[in-house]
N, C-alpha and C positions, 0 to 999 in steps of 0.2 A: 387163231392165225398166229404165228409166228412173228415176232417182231421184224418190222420193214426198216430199210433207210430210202427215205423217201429223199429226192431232190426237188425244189420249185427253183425256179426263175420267171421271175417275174419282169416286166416291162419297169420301169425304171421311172413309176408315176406314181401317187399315191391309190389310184383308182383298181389297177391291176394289183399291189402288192398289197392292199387292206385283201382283195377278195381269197389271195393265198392265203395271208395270217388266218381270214376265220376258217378255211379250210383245212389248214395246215393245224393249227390248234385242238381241231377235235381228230386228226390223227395222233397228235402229241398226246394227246388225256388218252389214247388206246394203247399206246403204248409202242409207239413207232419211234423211229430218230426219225426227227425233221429236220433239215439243212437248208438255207437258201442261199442261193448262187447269187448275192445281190450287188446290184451295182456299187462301187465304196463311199458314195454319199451316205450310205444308210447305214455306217459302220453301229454298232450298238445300239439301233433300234428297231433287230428283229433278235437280239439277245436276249430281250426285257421279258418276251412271250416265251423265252424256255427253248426258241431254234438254234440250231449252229449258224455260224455266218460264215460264209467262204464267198470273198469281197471280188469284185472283177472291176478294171476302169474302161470304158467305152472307148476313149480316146486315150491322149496324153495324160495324165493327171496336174490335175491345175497344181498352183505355184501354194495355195491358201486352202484348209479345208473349206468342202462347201456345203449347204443346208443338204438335205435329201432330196434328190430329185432336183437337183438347182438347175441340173443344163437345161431341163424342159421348162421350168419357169421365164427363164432367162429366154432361152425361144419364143416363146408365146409373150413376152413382153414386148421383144425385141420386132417383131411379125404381126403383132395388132390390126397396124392398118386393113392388112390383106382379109380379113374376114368382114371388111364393108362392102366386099365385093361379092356378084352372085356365084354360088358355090360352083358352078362349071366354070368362071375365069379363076376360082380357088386353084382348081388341078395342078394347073402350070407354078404358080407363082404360091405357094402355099403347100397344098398336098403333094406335089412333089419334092420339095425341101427337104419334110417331114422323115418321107421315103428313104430319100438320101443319106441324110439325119443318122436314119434304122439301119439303111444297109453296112455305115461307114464305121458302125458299133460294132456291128456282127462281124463284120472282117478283122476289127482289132481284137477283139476278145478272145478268138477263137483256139491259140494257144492255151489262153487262162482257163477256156472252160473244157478243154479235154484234163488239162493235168487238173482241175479239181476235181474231176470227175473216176481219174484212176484213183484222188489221196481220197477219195469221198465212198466211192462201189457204190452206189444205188442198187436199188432192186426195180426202180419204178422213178420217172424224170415226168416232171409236170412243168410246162410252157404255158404263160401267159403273158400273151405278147402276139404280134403282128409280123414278124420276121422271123426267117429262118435259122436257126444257130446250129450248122451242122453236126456239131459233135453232140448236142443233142439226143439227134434222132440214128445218129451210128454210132451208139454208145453198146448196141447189145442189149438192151432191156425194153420194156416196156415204154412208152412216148405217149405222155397224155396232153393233147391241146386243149388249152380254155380259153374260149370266146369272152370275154367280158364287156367288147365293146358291142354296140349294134348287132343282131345276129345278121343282119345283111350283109355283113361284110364276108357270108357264107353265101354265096354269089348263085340268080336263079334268072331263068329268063322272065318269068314270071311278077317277080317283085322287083321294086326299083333299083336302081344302080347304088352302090353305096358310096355316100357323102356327098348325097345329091340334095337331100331331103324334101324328093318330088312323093307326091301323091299316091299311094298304093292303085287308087281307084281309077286314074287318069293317066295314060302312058303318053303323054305328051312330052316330050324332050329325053326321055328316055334313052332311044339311039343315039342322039348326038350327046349327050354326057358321056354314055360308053365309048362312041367314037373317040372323044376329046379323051378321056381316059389312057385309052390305047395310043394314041399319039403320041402325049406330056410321057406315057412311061413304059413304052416297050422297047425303047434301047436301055435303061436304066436295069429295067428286068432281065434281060437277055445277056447285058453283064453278070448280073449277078446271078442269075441261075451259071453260066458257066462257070462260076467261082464253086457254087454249091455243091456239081456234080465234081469238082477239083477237088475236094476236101473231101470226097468218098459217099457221098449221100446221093439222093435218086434226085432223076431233075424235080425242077416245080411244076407242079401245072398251069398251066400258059396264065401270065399277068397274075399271079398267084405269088407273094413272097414270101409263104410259108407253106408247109408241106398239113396235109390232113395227121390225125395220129390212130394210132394201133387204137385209142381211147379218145373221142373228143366232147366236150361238154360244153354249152354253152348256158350264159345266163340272162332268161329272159321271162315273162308268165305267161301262160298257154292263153290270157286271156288278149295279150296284146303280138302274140308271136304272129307268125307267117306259114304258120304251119301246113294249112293247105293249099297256100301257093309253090311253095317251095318245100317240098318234104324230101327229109336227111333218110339218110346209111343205115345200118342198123349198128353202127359205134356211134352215131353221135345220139345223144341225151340231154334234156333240157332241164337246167335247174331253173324254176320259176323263180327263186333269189338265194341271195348266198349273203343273208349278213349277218356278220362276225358279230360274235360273242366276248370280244375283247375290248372292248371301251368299256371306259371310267363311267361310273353311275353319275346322272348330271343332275344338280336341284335347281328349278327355275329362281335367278336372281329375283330378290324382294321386290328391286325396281320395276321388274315387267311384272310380277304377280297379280297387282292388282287388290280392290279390297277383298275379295269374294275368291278370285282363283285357287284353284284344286292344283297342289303341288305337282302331279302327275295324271294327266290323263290318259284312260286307254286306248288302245293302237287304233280303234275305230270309234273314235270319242269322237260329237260332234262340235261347234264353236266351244271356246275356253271363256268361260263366265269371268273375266278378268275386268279392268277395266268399262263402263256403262261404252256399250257402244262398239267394243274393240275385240280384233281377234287377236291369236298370238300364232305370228308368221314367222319361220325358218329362210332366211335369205342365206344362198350361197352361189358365187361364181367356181366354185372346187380351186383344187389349192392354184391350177394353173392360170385360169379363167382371172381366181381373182386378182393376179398381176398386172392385169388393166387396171391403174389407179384411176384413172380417168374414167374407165366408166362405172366402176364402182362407187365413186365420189356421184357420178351424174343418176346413177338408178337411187343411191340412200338419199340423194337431196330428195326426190322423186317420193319416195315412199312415207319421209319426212315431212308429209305434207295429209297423208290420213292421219285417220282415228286409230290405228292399229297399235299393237305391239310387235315389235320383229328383235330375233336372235340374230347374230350377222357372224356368217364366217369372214373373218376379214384377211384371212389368208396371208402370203409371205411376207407382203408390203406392207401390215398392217398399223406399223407406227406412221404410215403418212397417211391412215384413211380415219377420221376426226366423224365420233356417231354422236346421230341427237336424241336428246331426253327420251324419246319414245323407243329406243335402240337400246343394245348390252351387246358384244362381241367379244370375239376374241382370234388368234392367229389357227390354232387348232382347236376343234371342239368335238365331244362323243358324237358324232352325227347321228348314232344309230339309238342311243339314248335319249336325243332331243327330239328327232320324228315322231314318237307316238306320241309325245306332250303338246303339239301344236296341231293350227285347223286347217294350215296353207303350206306351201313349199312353192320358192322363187326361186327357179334353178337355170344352172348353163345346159341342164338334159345329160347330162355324164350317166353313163349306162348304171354304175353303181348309186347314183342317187335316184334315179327314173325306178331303177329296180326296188329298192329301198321302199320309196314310198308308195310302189303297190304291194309291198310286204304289210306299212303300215296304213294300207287307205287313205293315201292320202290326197285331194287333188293338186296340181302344180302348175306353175304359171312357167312356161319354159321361155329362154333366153338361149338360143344356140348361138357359139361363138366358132367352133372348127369340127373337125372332123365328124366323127358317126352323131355327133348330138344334132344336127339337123335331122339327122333320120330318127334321133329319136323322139324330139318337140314333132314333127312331123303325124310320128303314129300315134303319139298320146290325143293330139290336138284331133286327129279325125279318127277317133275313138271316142272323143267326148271326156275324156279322164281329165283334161287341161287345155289352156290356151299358149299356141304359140303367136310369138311378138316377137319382132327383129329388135335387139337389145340396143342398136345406134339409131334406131329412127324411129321407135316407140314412144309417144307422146304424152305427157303425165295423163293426159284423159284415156288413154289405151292402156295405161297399166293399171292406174285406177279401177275401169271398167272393169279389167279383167280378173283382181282380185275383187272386186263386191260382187261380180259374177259366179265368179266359184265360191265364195261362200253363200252365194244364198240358194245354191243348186242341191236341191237336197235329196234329189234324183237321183244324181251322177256320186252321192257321196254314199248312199245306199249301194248303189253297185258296187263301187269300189270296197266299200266294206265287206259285203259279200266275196268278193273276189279275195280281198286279203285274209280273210276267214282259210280259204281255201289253201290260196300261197303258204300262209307258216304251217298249215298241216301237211303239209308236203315235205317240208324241212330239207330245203337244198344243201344244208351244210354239210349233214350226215348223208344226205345221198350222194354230194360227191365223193364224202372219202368213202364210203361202203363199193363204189366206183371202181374210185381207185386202188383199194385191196384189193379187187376181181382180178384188175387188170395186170398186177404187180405177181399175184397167185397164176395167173394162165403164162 
């Protein structure tokens, strides 16, 4: 094949734009130009991997540069409260912000991203993201969307509403979340579809704020999908995971090692022979999650209180979150590197970490704080793969229980192994981009 210029745009979070890089990196090793349209928080940290950067600002540009990805931190700090609430009073006061948030981006940028898009000529434009960016999908070329949150948020009558994180098996409240849905956001939507179909693109379809693509892919394992409740087009395709090959190789700190501990264990390794007694547990609220200092501070006191070992993503805030002896952290860390070395995962359920560790067998104790991670602590928990616990009103004896629980499940950690067997021989990375040179060639 012919060498590609490929474009990604990615959502402006660390969750979507890791799933680019490891996608975009193994088009890079083929021999493509990779480019990303990225938001200008992340000025020279998608240089490092070998892509072009062509920077866009969502809004104004602030007065001070800011971290990557700072406006959604700063959200999710700022909006905490709102996720003690039950996710149908979320809609209003929470998920529709969010929305607003998305749309009020996509309107400002929309000059930036056609003139990158003339000084750039794609052959082939990859979205990963939740909204529509017209110039996008009326660029002339191929439009590949990727799901990376919840695949529910591929909407069916069949399966729950998305970001409701009700029940698969129980269609109890179902209606009225989608009612409430349509309520909180169908003037929102109706503006902005006629902004959409303004800037020369086709409308959306109803309460939809992005359009399907010529190519869509979503990521999720066939062993926790939806598949025959809701089954897709014959463009969309599932990648069971997608994780990048681009994190720094990580050696477990001496501190957590233990006398006896194996520097690495493998991706279906069972407890880590470390310390008499103790496992060695991955804690992360993801970069945004963990800008709750407060309840980060309240889950490490919490955990501070087993025999365990834990690694702690401590995220943007992490010079005010103070670890005990039994802890090691850090602000950023190889995520994908530390999962196969560990027996547990205490997660906020972010689609890339949920995916993650059925790549590496892992089970997980999920903690949902907003959007699709309800639905997805949801489907792990009544799959038996993990326990879900409301992260503000989970009682040191409920989170306790629910790690000595998954570790001493040795049922559930057989399947999982099995399943992840499966998963990396699949290899989503190269099947998305084998993908998207199809798409790019037709």
């Amino acid at each position: 094949m012919r060498p590609l210029t490929i474009l990604f745009a990615p959502e402006s979070a660390y969750g979507p734009t890791n799933n680019c890089v490891g996608i975009g990196d193994v088009l890079r090793r083929r021999g493509h130009r990779v480019v990303f349209a990225a938001e200008a928080s992340w000025k020279g940290r998608l240089t490092a991997f070998g892509f072009e950067e062509e920077l866009i600002d969502l809004a104004p540009p602030p007065e001070q540069p800011q971290e990557a990805g700072q406006f959604w931190k700063d959200f999710i700090r700022d909006t905490a409260p709102e996720f003690r609430k039950p996710t149908i009073e979320q809609l209003e006061t929470w998920v529709k912000p969010v929305w607003q948030e998305l749309v009020s981006g996509a309107r400002y940028c929309e000059p930036q991203l056609r003139a990158i898009i003339e000084r750039v000529r794609p052959d082939v434009i990859v979205e990963d993201n939740v909204v529509c960016f017209p110039a996008l999908t009326t660029a002339g070329v191929p439009f590949v969307r990727i799901v990376s949150c919840n695949p529910l948020e591929v909407k069916g009558d069949h399966v729950p509403p998305p970001f409701s994180g009700y029940p698969s098996g129980d269609r109890t409240g179902w209606a009225e979340f989608r009612a409430e849905y349509d309520r909180t956001h169908r003037e929102l939507w109706t503006e902005f579809n006629g902004w959409v179909a303004e800037q020369g693109a086709r409308p959306l379809p109803d309460l939809e704020f992005i359009h399907e693509g010529d190519l869509n892919l979503y990521v999720y394992p066939e062993t926790a999908d939806y598949t025959d409740a809701r089954p897709l087009g014959p463009t969309w395709h599932r990648l069971d995971s997608s994780v990048r090959e681009t994190d720094e190789e990580f050696t477990l700190p001496t501190a957590l090692a233990g006398p006896s501990a194996a520097p690495s264990a493998g991706p279906s390794a069972g407890p880590s022979a470390g310390a008499e007694g103790s496992a060695l547990i991955y804690f992360s609220l993801g970069s945004l999650g963990s800008a709750d200092v407060d309840l980060m501070r309240r889950i490490i006191a919490s955990l501070a209180r087993t025999p365990h070992r834990y690694i702690v993503s401590e995220g943007p805030l992490h010079d005010e979150i103070e670890l005990p002896p039994n802890m090691w952290g850090a602000e950023f860390l190889p995520q994908t590197r530390i999962l196969p070395q560990v027996d547990l995962v205490i997660t906020h359920g972010g689609n890339n970490t949920v995916t993650e560790c059925f790549h590496f067998g892992k089970p997980t104790v999920l903690l949902p704080l907003f959007w699709d991670q309800y639905d997805n602590a949801q489907r792990v928990a009544e799959l038996g793969f993990g326990i879900r616990l409301d992260p503000y009103r989970c009682t040191d004896a409920q989170l306790h229980a629910a790690v000595s629980q998954l570790l001493a499940d040795t049922r559930a950690r057989a399947v999982l192994a099995d399943a992840a067997r499966t998963i990396r021989a699949r290899d989503g990375l190269r099947t998305a981009a084998g993908l998207i040179e199809r798409a790019a060639a037709r």
